[in-house]
PyMOL Python script that loads the backbone (N, CA, C, O; Angstrom):
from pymol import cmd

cmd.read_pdbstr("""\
ATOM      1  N   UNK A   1      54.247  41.178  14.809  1.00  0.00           N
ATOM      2  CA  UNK A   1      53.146  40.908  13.911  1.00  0.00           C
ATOM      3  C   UNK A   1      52.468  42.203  13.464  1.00  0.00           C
ATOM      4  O   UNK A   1      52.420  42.517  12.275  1.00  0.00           O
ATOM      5  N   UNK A   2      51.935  42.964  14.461  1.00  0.00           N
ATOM      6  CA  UNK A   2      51.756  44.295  13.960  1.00  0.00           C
ATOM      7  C   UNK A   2      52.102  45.661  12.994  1.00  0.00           C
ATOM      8  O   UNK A   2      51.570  46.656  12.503  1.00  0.00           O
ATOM      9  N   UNK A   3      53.706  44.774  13.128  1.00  0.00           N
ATOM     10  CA  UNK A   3      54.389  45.657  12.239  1.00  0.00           C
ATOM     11  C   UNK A   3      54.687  45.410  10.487  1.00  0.00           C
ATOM     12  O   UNK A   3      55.016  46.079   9.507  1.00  0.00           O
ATOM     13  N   UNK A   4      54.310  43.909  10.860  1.00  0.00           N
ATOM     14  CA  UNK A   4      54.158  43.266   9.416  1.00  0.00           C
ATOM     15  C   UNK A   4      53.221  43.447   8.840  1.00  0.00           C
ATOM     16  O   UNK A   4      53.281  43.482   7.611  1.00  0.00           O
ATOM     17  N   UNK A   5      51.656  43.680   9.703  1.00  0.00           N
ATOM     18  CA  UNK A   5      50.503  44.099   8.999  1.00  0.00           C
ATOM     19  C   UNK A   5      50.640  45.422   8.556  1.00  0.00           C
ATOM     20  O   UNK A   5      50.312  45.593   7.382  1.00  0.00           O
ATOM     21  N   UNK A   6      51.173  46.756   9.392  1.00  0.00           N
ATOM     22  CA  UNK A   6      50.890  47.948   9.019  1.00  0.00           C
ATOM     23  C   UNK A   6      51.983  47.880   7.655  1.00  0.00           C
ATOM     24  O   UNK A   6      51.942  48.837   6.882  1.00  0.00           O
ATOM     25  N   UNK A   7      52.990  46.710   7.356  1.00  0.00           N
ATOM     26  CA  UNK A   7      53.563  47.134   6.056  1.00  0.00           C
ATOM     27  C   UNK A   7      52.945  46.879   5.158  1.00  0.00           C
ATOM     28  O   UNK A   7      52.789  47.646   4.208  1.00  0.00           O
ATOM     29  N   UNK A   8      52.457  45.756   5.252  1.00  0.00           N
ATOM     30  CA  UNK A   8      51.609  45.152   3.842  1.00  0.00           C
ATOM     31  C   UNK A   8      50.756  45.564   3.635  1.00  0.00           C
ATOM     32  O   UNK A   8      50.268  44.909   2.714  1.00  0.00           O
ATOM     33  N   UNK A   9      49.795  46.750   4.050  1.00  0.00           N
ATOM     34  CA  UNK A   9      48.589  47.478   3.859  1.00  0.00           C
ATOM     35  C   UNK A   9      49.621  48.403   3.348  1.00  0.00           C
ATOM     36  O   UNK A   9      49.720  48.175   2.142  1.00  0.00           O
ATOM     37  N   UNK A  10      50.396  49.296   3.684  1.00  0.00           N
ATOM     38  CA  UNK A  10      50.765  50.310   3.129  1.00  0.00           C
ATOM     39  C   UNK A  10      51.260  49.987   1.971  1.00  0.00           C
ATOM     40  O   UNK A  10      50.868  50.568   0.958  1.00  0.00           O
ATOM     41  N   UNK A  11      52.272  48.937   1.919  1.00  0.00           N
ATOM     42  CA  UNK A  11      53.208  48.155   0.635  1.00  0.00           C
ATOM     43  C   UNK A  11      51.484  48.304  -0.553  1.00  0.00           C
ATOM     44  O   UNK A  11      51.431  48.852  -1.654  1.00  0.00           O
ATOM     45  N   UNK A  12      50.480  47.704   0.095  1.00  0.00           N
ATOM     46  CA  UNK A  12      49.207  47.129  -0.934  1.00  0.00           C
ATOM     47  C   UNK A  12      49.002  48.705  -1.740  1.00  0.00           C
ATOM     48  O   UNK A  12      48.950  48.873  -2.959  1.00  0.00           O
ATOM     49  N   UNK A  13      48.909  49.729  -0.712  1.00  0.00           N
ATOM     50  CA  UNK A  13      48.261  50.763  -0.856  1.00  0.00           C
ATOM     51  C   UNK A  13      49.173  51.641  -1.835  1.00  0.00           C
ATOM     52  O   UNK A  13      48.568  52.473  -2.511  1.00  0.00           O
ATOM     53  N   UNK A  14      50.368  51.563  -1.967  1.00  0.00           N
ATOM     54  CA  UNK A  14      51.500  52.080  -2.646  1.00  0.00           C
ATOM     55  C   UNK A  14      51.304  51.437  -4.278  1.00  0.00           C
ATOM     56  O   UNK A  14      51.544  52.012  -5.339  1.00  0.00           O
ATOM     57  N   UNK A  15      50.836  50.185  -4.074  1.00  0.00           N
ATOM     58  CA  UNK A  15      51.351  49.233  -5.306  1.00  0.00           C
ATOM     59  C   UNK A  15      49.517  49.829  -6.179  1.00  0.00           C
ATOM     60  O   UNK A  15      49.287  50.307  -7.290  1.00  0.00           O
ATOM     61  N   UNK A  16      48.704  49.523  -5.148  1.00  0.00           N
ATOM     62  CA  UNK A  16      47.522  50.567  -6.062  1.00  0.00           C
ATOM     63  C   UNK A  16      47.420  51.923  -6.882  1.00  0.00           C
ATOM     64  O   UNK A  16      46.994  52.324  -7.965  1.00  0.00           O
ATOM     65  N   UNK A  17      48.145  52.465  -5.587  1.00  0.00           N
ATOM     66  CA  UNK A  17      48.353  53.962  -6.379  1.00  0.00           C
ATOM     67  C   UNK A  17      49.120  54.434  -7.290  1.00  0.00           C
ATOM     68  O   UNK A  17      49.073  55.410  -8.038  1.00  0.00           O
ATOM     69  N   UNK A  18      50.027  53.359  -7.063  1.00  0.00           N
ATOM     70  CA  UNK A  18      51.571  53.669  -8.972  1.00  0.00           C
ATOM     71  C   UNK A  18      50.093  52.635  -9.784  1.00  0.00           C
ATOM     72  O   UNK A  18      49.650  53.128 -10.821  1.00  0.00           O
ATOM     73  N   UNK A  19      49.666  51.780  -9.466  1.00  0.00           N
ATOM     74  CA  UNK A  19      48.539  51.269 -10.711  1.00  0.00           C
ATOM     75  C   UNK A  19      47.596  52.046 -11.153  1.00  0.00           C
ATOM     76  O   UNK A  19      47.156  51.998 -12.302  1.00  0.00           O
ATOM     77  N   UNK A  20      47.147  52.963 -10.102  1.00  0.00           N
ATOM     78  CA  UNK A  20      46.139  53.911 -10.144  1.00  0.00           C
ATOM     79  C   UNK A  20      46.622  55.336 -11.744  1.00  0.00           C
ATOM     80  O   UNK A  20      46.077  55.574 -12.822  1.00  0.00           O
ATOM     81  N   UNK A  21      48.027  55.989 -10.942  1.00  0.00           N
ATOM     82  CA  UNK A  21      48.379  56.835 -12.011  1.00  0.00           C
ATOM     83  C   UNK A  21      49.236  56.055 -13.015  1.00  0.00           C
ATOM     84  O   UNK A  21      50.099  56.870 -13.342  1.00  0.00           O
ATOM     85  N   UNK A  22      49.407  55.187 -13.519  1.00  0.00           N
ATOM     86  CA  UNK A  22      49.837  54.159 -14.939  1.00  0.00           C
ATOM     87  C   UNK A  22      48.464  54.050 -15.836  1.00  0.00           C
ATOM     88  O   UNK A  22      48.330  54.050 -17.060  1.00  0.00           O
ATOM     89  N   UNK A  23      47.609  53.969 -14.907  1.00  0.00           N
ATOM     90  CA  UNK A  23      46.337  54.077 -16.362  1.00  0.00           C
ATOM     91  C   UNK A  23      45.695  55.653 -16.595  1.00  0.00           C
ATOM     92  O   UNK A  23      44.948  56.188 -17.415  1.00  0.00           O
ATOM     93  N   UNK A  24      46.384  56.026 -15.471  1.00  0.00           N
ATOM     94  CA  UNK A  24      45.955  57.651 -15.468  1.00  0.00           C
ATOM     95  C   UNK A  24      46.831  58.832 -15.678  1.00  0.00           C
ATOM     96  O   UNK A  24      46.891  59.842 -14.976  1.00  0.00           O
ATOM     97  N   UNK A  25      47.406  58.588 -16.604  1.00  0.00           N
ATOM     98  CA  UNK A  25      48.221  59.849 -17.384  1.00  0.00           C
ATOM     99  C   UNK A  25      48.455  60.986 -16.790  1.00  0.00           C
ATOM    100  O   UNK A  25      49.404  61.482 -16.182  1.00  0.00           O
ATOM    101  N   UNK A  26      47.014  61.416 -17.195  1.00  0.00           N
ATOM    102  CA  UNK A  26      47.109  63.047 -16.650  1.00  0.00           C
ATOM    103  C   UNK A  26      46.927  63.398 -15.215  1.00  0.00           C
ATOM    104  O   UNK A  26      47.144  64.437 -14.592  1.00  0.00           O
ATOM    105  N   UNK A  27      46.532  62.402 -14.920  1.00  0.00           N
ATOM    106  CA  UNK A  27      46.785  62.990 -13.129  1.00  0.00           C
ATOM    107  C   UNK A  27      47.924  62.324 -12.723  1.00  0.00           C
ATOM    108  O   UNK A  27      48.046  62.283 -11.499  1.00  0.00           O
ATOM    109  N   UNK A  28      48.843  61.761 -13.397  1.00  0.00           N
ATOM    110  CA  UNK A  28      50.476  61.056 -12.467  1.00  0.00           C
ATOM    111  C   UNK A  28      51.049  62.694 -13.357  1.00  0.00           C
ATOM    112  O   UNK A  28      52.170  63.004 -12.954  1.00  0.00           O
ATOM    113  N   UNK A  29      50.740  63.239 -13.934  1.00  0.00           N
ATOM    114  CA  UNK A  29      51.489  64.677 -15.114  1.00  0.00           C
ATOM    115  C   UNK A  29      50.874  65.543 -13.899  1.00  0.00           C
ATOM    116  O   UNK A  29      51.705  66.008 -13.119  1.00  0.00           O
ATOM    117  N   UNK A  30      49.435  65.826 -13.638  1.00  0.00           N
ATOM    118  CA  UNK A  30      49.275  67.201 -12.254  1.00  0.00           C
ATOM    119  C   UNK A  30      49.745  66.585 -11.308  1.00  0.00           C
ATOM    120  O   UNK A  30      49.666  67.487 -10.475  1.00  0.00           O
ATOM    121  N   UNK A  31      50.351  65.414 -10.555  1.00  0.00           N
ATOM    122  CA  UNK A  31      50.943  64.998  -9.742  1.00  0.00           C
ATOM    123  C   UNK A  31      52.419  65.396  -9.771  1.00  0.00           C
ATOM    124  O   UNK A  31      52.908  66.068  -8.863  1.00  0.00           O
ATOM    125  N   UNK A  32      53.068  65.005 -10.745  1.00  0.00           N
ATOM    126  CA  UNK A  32      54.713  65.034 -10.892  1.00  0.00           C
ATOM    127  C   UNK A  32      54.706  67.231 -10.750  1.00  0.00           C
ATOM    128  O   UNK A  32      55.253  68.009  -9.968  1.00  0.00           O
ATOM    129  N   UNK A  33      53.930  67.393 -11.771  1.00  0.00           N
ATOM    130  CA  UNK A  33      54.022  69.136 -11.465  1.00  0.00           C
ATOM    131  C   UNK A  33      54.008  69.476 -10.243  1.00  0.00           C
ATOM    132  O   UNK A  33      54.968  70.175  -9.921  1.00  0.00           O
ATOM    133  N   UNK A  34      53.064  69.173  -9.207  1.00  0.00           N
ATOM    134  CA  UNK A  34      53.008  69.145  -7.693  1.00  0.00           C
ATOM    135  C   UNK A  34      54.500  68.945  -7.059  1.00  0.00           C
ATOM    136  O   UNK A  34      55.039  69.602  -6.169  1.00  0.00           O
ATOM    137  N   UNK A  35      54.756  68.368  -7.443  1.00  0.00           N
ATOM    138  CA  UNK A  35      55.971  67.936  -7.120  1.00  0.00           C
ATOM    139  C   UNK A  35      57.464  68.413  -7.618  1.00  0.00           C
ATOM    140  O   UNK A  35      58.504  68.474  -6.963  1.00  0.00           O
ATOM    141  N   UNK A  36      57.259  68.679  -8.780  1.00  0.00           N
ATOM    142  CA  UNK A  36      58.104  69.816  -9.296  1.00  0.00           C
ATOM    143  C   UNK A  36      58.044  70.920  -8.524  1.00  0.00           C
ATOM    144  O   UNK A  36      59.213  71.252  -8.326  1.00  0.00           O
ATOM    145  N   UNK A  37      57.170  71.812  -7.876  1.00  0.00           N
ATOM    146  CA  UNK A  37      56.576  73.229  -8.169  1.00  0.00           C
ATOM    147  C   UNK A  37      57.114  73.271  -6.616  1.00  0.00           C
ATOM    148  O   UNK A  37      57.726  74.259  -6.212  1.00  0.00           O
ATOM    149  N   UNK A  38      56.867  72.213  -5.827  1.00  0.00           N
ATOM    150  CA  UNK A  38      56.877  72.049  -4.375  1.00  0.00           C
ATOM    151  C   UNK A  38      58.517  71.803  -3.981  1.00  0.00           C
ATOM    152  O   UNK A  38      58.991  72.457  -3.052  1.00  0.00           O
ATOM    153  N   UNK A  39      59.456  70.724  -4.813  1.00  0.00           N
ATOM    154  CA  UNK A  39      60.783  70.765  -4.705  1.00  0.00           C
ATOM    155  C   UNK A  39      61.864  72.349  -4.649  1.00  0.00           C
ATOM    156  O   UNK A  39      62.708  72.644  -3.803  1.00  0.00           O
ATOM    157  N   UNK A  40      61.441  73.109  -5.844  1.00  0.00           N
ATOM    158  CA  UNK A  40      61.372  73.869  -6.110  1.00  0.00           C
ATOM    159  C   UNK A  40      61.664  75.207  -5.182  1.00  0.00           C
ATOM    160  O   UNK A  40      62.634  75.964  -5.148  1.00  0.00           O
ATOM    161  N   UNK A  41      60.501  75.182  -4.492  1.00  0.00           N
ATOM    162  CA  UNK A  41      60.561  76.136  -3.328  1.00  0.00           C
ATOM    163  C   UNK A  41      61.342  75.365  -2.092  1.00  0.00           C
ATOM    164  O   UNK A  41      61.738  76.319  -1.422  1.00  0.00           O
ATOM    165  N   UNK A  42      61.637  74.561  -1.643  1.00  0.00           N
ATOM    166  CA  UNK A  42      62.331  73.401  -1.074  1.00  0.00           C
ATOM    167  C   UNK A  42      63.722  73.030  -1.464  1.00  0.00           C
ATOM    168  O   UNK A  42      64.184  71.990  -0.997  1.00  0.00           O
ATOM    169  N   UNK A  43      64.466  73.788  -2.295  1.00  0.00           N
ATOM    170  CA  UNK A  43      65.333  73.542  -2.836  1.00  0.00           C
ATOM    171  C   UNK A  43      65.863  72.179  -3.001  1.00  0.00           C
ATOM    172  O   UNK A  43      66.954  71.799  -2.574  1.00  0.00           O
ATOM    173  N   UNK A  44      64.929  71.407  -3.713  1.00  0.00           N
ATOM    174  CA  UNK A  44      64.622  69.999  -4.022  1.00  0.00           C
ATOM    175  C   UNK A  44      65.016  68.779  -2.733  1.00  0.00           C
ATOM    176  O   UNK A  44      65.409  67.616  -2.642  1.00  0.00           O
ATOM    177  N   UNK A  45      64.623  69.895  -1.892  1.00  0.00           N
ATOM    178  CA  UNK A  45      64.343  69.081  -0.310  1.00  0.00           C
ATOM    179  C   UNK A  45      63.366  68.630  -0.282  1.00  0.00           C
ATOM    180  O   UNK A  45      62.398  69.361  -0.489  1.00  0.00           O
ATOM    181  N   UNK A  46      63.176  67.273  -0.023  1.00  0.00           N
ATOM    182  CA  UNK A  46      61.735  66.595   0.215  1.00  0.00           C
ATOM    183  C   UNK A  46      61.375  66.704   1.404  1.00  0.00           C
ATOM    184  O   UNK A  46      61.513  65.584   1.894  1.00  0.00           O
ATOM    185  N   UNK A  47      60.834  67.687   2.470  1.00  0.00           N
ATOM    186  CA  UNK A  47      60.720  67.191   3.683  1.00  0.00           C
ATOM    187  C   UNK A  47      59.336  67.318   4.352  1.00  0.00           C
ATOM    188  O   UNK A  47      58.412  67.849   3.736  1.00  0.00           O
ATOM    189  N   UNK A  48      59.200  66.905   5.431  1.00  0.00           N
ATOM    190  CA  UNK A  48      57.783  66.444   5.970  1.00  0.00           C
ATOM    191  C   UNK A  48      56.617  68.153   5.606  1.00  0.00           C
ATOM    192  O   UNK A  48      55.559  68.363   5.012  1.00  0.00           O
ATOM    193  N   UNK A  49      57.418  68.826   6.220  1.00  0.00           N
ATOM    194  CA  UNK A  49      56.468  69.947   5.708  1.00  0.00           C
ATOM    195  C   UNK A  49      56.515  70.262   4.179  1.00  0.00           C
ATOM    196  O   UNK A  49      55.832  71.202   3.774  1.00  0.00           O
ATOM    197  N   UNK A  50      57.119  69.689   3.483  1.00  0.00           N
ATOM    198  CA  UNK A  50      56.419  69.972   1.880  1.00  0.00           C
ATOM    199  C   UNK A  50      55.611  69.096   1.329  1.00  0.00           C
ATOM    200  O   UNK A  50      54.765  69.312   0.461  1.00  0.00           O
ATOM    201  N   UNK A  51      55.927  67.928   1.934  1.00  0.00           N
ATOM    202  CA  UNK A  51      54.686  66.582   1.676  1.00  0.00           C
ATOM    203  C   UNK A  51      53.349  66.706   2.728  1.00  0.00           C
ATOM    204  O   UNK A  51      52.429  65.895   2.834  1.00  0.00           O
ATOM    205  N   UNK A  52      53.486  67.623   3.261  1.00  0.00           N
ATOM    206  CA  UNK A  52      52.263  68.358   4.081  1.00  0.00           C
ATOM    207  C   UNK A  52      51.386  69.450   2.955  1.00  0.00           C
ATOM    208  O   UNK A  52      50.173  69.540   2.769  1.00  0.00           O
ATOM    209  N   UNK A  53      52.366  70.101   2.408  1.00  0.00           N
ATOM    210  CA  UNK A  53      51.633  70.843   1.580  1.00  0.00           C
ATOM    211  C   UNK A  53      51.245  70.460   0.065  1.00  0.00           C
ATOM    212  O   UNK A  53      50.914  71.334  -0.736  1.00  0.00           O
ATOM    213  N   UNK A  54      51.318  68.874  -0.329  1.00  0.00           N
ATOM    214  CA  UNK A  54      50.810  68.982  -1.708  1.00  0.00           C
ATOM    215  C   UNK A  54      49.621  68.203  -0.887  1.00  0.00           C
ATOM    216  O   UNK A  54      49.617  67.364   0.014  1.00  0.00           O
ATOM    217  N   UNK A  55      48.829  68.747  -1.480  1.00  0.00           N
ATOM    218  CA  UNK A  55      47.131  68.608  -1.702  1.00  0.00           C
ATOM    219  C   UNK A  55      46.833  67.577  -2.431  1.00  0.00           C
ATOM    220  O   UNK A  55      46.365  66.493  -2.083  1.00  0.00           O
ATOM    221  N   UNK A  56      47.216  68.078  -3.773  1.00  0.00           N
ATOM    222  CA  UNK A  56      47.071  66.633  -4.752  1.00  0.00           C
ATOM    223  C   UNK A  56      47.419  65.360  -4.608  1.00  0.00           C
ATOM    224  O   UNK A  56      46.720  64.408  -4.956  1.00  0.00           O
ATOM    225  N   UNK A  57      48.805  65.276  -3.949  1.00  0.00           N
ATOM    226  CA  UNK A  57      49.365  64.188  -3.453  1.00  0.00           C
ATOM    227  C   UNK A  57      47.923  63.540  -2.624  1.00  0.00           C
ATOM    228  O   UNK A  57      47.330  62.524  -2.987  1.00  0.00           O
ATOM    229  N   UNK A  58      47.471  64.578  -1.200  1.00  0.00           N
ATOM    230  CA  UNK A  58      46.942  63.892  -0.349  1.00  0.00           C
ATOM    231  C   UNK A  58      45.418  63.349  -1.046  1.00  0.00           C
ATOM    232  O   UNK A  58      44.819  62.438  -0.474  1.00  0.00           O
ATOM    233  N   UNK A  59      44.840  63.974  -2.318  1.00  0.00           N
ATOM    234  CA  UNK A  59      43.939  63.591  -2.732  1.00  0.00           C
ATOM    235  C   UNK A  59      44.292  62.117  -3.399  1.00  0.00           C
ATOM    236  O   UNK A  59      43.634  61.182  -2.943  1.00  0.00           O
ATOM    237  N   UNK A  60      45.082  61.868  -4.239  1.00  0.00           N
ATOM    238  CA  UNK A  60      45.314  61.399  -4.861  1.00  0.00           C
ATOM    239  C   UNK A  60      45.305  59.834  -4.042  1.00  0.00           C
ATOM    240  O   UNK A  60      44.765  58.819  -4.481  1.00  0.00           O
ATOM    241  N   UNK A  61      45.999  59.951  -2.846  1.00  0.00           N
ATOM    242  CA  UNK A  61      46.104  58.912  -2.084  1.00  0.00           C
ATOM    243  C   UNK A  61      44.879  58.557  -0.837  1.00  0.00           C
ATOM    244  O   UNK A  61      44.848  57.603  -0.059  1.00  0.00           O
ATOM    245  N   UNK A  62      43.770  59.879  -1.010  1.00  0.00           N
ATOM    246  CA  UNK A  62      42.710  59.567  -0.446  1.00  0.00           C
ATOM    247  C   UNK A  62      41.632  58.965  -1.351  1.00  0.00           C
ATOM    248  O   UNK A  62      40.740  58.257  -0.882  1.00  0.00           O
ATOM    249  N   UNK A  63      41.747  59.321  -2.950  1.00  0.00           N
ATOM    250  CA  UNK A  63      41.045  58.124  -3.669  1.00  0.00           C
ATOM    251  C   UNK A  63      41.759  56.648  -4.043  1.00  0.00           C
ATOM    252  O   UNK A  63      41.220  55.609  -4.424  1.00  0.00           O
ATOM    253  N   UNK A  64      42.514  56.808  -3.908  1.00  0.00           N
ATOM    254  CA  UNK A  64      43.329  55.440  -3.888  1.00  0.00           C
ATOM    255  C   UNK A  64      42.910  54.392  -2.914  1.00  0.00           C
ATOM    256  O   UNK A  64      42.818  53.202  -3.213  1.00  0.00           O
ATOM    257  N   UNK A  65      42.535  55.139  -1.142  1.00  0.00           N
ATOM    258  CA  UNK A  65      41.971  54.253  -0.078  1.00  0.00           C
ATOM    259  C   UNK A  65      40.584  54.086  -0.981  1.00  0.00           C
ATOM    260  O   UNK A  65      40.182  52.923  -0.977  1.00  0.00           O
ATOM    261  N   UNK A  66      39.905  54.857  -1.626  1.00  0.00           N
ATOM    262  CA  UNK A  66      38.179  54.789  -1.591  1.00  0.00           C
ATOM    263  C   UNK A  66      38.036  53.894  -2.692  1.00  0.00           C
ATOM    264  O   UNK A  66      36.923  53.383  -2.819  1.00  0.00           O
ATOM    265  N   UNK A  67      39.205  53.501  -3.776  1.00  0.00           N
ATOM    266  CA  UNK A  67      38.720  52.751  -4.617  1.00  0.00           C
ATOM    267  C   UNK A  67      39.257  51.412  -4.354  1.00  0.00           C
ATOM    268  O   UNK A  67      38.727  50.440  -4.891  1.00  0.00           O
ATOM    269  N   UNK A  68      40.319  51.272  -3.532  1.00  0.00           N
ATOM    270  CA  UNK A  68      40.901  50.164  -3.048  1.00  0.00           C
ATOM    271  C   UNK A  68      41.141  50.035  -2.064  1.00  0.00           C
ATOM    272  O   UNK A  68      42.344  49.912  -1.832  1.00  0.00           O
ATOM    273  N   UNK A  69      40.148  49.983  -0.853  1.00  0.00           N
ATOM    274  CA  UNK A  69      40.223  49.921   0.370  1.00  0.00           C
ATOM    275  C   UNK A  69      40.967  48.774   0.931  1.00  0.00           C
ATOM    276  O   UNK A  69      40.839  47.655   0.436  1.00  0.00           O
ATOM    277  N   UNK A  70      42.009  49.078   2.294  1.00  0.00           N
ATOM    278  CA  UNK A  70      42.933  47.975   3.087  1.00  0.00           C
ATOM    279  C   UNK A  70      42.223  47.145   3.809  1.00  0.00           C
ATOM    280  O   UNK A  70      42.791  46.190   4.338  1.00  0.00           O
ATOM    281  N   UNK A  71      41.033  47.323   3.947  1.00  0.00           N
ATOM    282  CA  UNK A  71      39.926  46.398   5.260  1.00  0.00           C
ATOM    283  C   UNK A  71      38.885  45.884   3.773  1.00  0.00           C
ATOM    284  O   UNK A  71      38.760  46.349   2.640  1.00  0.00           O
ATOM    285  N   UNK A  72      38.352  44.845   4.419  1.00  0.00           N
ATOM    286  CA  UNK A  72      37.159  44.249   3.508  1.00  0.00           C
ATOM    287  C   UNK A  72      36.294  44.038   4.553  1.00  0.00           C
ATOM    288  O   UNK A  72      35.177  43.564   4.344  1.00  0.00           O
TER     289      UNK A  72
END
""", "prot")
cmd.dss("prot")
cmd.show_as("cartoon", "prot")
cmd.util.cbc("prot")
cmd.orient("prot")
């Protein structure tokens, strides 16, 4: 049961944040650059320490909790 809850909060929290940058242009554009810029040096390795280092990412998904919080 536990494991079904921690998906569907995250699944919720995922499905906000692609809704979040679809009405928001220019920050899914400084997002994808983040992500460009970061592959890049990574030789388009995605790995835990480069998703450590985008910032934007982690902002992006810390207003995502504040405008659509998983608890009521």
């Amino acid at each position: 049961m536990f494991f079904v809850a921690g998906y569907d909060t995250t699944a919720t929290t995922l499905a906000h944040a692609s809704y979040f940058l679809a009405l928001n242009p220019e920050i899914q554009n400084k997002l994808f650059a983040e992500l460009r810029e970061i592959l890049k040096k990574t030789e388009g390795e995605l790995t835990y320490e480069a998703l450590q280092r985008m910032k934007y990412l982690d902002n992006v998904i810390a207003e995502t909790l504040r405008l659509y919080p998983v608890t009521s």
